[in-house]
N, C-alpha and C positions, 0 to 999 in steps of 0.2 A: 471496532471501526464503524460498524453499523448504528451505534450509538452518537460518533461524530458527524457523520451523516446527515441522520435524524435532527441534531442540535445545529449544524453550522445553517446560518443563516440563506447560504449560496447554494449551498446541494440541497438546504429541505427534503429528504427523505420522508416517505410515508407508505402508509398502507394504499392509499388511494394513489398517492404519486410517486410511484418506484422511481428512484435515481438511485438506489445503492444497490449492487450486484455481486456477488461474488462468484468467482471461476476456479478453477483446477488446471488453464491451460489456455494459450491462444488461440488455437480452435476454438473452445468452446464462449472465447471474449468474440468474437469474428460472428457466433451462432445467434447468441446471446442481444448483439447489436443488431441484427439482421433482422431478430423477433421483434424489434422496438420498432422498427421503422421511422417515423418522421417525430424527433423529441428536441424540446426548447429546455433552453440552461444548459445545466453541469450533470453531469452522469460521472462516481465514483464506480470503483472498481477495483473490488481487492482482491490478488491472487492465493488461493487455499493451496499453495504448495509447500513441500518438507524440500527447501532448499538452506544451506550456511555453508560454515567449513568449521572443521574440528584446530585447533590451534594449541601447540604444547608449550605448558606454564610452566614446565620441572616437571615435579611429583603428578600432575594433575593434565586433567585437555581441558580446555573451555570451548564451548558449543555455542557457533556465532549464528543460528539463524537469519537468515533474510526474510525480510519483510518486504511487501509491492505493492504500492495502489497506485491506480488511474486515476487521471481529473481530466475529463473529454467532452467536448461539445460540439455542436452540427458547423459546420461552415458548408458554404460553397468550393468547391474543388475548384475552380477554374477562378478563384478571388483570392488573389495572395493576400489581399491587404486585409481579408475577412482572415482570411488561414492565420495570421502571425496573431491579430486579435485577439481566434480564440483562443489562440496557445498560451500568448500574453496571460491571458485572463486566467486562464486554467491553473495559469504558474502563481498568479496572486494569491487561489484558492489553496494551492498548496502550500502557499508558505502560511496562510493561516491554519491548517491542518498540520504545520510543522508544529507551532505555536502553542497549538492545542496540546500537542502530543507532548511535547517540553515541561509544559506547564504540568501535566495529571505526572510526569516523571521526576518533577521536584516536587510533588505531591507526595505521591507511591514513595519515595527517597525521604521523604522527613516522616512515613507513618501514619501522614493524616488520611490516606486513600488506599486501594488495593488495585488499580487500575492492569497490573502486569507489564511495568514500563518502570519497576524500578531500575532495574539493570541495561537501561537504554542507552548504547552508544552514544552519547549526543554527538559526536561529529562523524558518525555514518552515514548520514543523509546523503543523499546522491539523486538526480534527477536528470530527465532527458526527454525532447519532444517526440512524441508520437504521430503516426499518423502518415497517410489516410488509412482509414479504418473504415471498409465499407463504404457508407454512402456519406462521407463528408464528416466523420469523427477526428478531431483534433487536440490534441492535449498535450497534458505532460504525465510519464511516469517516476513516480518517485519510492526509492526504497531504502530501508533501515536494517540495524541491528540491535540485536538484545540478546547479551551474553549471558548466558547458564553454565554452570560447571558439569560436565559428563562426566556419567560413569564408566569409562573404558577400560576397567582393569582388568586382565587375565586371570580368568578363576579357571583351574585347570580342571572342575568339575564341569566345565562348557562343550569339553573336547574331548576327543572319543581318539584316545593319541596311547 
């Protein structure tokens, strides 16, 4: 994600100009915003959590983790019509970060890349506006899937039975 970041033309990423963040938690997205204080553009934000669900094929589980990032920018709080802009805007970024992410998984999918998105949901996408965040953070969150197959079998050498 940090790589998309880095490349998309709207977030610009840098060493000199942090806009890509990663968290472990809304606390720490809440701490995180609060360090930044006053920032122009788009601010990404991907969540580092072990969240999905286990789902039974037959024989096997398949292991649906969730994926989550942010796409947030400063408005004014008392300016609806700035508030829906940034969201608007936020929303554009992410359907080109959707774009992006489609595209390295027809990649990853025919061979030609190893990006870790061959096995991408493609109609797990899901989205929803954020916000207020602090001091005038507004966006959209959007999250995915990428199915694995689990190990979940009972090996009676696990258990003390």
């Amino acid at each position: 994600m940090r790589n998309l970041a880095e490349q998309s033309k709207d977030i610009q990423h840098s060493e000199l100009k942090p806009t890509f963040h990663r968290i472990t938690n809304l606390s720490t997205l809440e701490e995180m915003l609060n360090n930044m204080g006053t920032v122009d553009g788009y601010q990404m934000i991907v969540e580092d959590v072990q969240e999905g669900m286990f789902l039974d094929q037959g024989a096997s589980l398949i292991d649906y983790p969730t994926f989550r990032f942010y796409v947030v920018k400063n408005a004014p709080a008392n300016d609806f019509n700035a508030i829906e802009q940034a969201k608007s805007a936020c929303k554009d970024v992410v359907r080109k970060i959707i774009g992006r992410i489609r595209r390295d998984n027809y990649n990853d999918a025919s061979g030609e890349t190893s990006n870790g998105l061959r096995d991408l949901e493609r109609n797990s996408f899901q989205y929803f506006s954020v916000g207020p965040m602090l001091d005038g953070f507004w966006g959209i969150q959007c999250s995915f899937n990428i199915h694995e197959h689990a190990n979940c079998a009972y090996n009676a050498n696990d258990w003390n039975e």
